[in-house]
C-alpha positions in Angstrom: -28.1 7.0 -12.5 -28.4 3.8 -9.7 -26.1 1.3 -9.1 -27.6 -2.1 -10.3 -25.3 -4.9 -9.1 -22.3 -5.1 -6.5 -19.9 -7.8 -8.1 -16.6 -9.0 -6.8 -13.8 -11.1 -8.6 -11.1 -12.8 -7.2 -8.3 -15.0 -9.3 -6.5 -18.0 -7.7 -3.6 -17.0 -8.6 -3.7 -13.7 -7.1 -5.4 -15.1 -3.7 -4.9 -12.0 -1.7 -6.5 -9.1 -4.7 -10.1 -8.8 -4.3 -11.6 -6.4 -7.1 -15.1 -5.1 -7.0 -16.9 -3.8 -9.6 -20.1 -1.6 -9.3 -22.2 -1.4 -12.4 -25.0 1.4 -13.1 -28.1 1.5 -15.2 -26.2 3.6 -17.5 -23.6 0.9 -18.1 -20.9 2.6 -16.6 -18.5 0.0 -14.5 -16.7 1.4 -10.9 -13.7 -0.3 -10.2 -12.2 -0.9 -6.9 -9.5 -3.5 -5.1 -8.4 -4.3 -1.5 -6.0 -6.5 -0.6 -6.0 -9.4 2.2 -8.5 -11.7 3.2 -9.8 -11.2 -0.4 -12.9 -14.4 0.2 -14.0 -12.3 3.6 -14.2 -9.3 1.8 -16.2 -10.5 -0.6 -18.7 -11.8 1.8 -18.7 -8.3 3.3 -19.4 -6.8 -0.1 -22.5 -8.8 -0.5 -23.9 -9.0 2.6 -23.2 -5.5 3.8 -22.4 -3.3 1.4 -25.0 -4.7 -1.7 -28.0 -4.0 0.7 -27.1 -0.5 1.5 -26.3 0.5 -2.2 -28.3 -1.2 -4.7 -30.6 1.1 -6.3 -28.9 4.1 -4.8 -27.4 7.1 -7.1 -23.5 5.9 -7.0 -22.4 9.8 -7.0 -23.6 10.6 -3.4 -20.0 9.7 -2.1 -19.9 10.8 0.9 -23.1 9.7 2.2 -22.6 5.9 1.3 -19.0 6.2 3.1 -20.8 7.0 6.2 -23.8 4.8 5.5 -20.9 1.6 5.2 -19.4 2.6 8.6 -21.2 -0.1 10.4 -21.4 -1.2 14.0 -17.2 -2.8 13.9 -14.4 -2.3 11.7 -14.7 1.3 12.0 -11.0 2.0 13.2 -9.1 -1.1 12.0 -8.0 -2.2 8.6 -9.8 -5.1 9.0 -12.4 -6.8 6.6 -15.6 -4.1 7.0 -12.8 -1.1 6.0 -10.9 -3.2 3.4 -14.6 -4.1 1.7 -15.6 0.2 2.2 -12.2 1.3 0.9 -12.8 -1.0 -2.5 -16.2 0.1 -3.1 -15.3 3.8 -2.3 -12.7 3.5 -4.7 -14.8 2.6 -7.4 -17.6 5.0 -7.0 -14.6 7.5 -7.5 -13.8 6.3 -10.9 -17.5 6.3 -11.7 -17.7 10.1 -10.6 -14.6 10.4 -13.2 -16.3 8.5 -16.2 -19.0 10.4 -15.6 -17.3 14.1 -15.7 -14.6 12.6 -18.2 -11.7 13.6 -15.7 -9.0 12.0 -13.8 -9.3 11.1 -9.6 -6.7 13.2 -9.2 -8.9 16.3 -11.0 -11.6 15.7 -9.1 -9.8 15.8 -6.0 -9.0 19.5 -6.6 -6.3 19.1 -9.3 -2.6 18.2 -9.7 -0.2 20.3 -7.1 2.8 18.1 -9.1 3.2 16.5 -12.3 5.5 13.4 -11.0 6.8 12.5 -7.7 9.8 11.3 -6.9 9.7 7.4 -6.6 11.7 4.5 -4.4 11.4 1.2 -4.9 10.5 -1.8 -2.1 13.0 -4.1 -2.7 10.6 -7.3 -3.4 10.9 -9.9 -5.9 8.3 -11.2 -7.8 6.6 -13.5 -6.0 6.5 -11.7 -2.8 2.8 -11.2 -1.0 1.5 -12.9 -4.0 0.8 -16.4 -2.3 -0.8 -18.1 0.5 -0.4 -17.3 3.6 -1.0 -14.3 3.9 1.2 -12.1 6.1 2.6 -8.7 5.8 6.4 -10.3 6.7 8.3 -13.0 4.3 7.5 -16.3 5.4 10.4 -18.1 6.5 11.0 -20.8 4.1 11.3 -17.7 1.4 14.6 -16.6 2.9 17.5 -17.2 0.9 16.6 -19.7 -1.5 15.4 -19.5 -4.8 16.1 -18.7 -8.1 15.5 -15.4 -10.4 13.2 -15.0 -12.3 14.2 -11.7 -14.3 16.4 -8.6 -13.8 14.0 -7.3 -10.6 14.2 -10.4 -7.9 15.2 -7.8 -5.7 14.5 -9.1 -2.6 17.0 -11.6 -3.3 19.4 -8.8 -4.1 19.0 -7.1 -1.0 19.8 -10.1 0.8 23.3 -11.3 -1.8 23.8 -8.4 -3.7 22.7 -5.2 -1.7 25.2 -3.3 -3.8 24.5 -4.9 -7.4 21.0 -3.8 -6.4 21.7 -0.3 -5.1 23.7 0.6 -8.4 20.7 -1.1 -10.6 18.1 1.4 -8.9 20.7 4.4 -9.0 20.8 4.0 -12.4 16.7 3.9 -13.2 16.5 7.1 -10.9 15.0 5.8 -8.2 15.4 8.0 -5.0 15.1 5.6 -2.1 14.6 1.3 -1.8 13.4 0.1 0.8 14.1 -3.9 2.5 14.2 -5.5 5.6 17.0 -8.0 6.3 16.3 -8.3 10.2 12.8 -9.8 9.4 13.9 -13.3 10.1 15.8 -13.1 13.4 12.5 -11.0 14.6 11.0 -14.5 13.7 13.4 -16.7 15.2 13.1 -14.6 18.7 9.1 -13.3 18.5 10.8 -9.9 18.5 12.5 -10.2 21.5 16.0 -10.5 21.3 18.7 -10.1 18.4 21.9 -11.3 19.1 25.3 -9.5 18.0 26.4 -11.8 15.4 22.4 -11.4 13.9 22.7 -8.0 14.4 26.6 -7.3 12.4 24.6 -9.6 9.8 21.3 -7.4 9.3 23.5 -4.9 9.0 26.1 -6.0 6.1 23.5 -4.8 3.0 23.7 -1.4 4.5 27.0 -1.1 4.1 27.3 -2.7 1.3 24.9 -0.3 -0.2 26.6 2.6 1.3 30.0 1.2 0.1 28.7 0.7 -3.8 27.0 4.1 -4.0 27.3 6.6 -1.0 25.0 8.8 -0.6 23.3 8.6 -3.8 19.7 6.8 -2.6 18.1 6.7 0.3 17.2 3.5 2.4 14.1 3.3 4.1 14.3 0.5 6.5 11.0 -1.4 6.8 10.7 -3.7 10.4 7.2 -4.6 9.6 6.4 -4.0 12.9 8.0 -7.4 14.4 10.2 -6.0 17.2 9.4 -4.8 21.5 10.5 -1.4 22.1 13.8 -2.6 23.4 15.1 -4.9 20.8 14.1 -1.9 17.9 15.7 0.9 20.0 18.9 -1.2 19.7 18.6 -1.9 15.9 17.6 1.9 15.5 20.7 2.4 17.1 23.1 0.7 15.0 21.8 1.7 11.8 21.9 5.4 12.7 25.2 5.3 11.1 24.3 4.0 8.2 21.3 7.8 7.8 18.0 5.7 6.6 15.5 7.7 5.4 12.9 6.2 8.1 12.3 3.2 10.2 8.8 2.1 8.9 6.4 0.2 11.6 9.3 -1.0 14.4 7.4 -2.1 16.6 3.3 -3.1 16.9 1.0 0.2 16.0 -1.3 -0.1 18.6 0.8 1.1 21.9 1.0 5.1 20.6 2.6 5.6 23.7 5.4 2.8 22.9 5.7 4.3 19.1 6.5 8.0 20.8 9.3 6.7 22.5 11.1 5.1 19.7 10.5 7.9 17.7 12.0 10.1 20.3 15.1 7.7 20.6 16.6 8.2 17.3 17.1 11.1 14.8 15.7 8.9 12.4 12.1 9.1 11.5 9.6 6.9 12.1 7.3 6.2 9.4 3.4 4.8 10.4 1.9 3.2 9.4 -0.4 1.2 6.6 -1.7 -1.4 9.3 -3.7 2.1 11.0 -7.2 2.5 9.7 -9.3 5.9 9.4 -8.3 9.3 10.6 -9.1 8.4 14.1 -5.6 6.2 14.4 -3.6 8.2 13.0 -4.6 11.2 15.0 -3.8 9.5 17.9 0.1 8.6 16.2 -0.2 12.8 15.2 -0.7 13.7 18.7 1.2 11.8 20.4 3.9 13.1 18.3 4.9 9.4 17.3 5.9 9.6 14.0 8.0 12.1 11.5 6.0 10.8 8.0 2.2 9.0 7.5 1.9 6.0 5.6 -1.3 5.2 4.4 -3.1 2.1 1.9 -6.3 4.1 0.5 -7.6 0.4 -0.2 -7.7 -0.4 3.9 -7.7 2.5 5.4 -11.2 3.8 4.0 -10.6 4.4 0.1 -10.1 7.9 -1.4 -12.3 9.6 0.7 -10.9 8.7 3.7 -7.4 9.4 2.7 -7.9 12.9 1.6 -9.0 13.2 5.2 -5.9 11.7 6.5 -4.0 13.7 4.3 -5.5 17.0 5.6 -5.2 16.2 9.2 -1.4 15.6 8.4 -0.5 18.6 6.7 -2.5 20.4 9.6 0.6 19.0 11.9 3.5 19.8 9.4 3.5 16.1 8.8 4.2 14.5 5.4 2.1 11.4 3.6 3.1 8.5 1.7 1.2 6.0 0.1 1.4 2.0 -0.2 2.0 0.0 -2.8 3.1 -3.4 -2.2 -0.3 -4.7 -3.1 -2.2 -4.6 -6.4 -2.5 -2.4 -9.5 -5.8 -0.7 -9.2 -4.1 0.4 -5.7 -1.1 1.5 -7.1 -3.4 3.6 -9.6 -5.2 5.0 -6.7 -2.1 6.0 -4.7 -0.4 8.3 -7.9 -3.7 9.6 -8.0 -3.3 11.0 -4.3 0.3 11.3 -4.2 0.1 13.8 -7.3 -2.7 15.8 -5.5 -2.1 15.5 -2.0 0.3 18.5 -1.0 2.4 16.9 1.0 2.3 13.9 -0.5 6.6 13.2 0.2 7.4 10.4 -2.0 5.7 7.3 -3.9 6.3 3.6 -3.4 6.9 1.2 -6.4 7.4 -2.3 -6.3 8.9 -3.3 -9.6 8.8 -6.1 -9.8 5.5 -6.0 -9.7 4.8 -3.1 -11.9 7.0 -4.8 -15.0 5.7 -8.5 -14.6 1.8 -9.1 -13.3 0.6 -5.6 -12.3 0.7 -5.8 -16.3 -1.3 -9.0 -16.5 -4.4 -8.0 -14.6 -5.1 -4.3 -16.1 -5.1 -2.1 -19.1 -3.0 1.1 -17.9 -0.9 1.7 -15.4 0.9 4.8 -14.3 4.3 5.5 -16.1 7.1 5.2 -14.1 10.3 6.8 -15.9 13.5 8.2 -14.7 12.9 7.6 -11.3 9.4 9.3 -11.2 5.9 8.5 -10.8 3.5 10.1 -13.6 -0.8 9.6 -12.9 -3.1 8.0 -15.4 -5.0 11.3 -17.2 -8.3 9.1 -18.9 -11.3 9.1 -16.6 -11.6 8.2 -13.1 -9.0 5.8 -12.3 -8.0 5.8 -15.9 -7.6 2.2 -15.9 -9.6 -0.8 -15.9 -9.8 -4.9 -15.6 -8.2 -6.6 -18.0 -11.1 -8.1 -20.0 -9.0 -11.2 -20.3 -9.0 -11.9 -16.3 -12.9 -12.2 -16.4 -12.4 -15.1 -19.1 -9.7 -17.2 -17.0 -10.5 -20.4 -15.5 -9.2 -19.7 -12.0 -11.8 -16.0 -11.7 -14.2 -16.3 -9.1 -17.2 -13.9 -9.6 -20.1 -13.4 -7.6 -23.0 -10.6 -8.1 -25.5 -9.5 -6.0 -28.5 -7.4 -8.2 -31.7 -5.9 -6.5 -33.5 -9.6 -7.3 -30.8 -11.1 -4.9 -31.8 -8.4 -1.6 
């Protein structure tokens, strides 16, 4: 078998998803996604990774991983790692199709049938449009309407306790939000004051006020805050036992990260923005964080995050995967999180999992009772919606062996 043709696709309307699709002289299609700076990694794909893979056998995984290293990008999530991890990806679901068995199988099997799932409290439109930041951008706080039963980040910031009963009663362990995002804005991350502070706070306790102890609350702080400013938050909301603080302050001063992790009994979670095993064995050494979060579609794809994984489990240190991307993501990370054995718990966004998650492919894991179950057909056991190649806003660009 060789690989024929690297193609990307990109929809308007999804401006941050780009998909790539790596087709075979034995008509078998890879499919892969990353997420952010979807027109740059596009241009990667063709100029970089076309040249190095086009007429090569797709199943020799491990060699085009470290053939797509490259001279930069090799520790970051940036556009080289985002453009390796969606073409990684999607050789793994062509090594599935062509054994007939699930990522997860090929991976060295199931060590769980489900894991336990919480839900990030966004609503629907959230990371889905321009620009294209990992916070909310400002003019998003507070106003809007609904559209459906799962606008959640407007719940968590009106109706924290509507919202923590809603999720109690679909079974999810844990939701996760992050009401001090836009005083981090207003300040640069510098300063909170105490009437901002006693504000952040009030879904907490309306949360713990509605239903006790019955979910958890993982407090994401998107990595907007100095050391001094989140040692104070940490502080407050100690009270209030979150599950973790995810990304408090920047992920690239270890040294900084240790010492918030030190200053609380809460811990800290780190961190998707980290990119191959290199980063985060810094964060494991330097004792900087109690769990590993991890995107397998910027971080390096599958292969890369079994390594993560490993070194993790090697320091007593549970994993979590990402989702508040795309759908071919989310497949990926079920995948992981129902091999990986100490894969802790799995994010769900759903609001995107019951509205355009559904839009864009043909399966996607079940999510049911508060549990995450993987896809079982082959590879990723999911693919492109035929209907997005046939939509007037798909962008599609192909590189064969004519084009090198």
């Amino acid at each position: 078998m060789q690989i024929t043709a690297l193609e990307t696709i990109r929809v308007e309307e999804f401006p941050n998803i780009c998909f790539v699709h790596v087709h075979t002289d034995e008509g078998l299609v890879g499919l892969g996604e990353t997420y952010f700076g979807a027109a740059s990694v596009e241009a990667w794909v063709h100029e970089s990774a076309a040249p190095v893979l086009v007429g090569q056998d797709p199943l020799n995984i491990e060699k085009h991983w470290q053939s797509l290293v490259g001279f930069i990008g090799s520790r970051s999530t940036g556009v080289e790692n985002r453009g390796r991890s969606a073409v990684d990806i999607a050789l793994w679901d062509l090594l599935g199709q062509v054994t007939g068995q699930p990522i997860y199988q090929l991976l060295g099997g199931a060590v769980r049938e489900k894991i336990p799932a919480y839900n990030t409290c966004a609503g629907y439109q959230y990371t889905r449009k321009r620009p294209k930041h990992a916070h909310l951008p400002v003019d998003n706080w507070g106003t809007g309407g609904t559209d459906g039963p799962y606008e959640d980040l407007m719940g968590f910031l009106h109706r924290a306790d509507e919202l923590a009963e809603s999720l109690v009663e679909e079974g999810y362990m844990g939701m996760k939000i992050w009401p001090f995002d836009p005083y981090a804005e207003a300040s640069a991350g510098r300063y909170i004051s105490p009437a901002d502070l006693r504000r952040g706070l009030e879904p907490f306790e309306k949360i713990r006020k509605a239903v006790g102890d019955k979910i958890h609350i993982m407090v994401e702080m998107h990595s907007r805050w100095d050391l001094r400013a989140a040692k104070e938050i940490a502080k407050e909301l100690e009270p209030f036992q979150p599950f973790w603080f995810e990304d408090p302050i920047r992920m690239d001063n270890v040294a900084a990260l240790n010492e918030f992790a030190h200053s609380t009994r809460v811990p800290t979670a780190a961190s998707e923005t980290l990119g191959t095993r290199q980063a985060y064995l810094d964060v494991l050494q330097q004792q900087a964080a109690g769990v590993l979060i991890f995107d397998p579609t910027w971080t390096g794809g599958i292969s890369e995050a079994k390594r993560i994984a490993s070194i993790a489990e090697a320091f007593e240190i549970p994993v979590a995967t990402h989702d508040c991307v795309g759908p071919v993501s989310f497949a990926v990370d079920v995948h992981l999180s129902t091999h990986l054995p100490n894969a802790l718990v799995q994010e769900v966004v759903r609001a995107f999992y019951s509205t355009w998650y559904k839009e864009l492919v043909t399966d996607l894991p079940k999510v049911e009772n508060g549990y995450v179950y993987p896809l079982s057909g082959p590879g990723l056991g999911t693919k492109l919606n035929p209907e997005v190649l046939k939509r007037a806003d798909v962008t599609r660009r192909v590189t064969t062996v004519k084009d090198l």
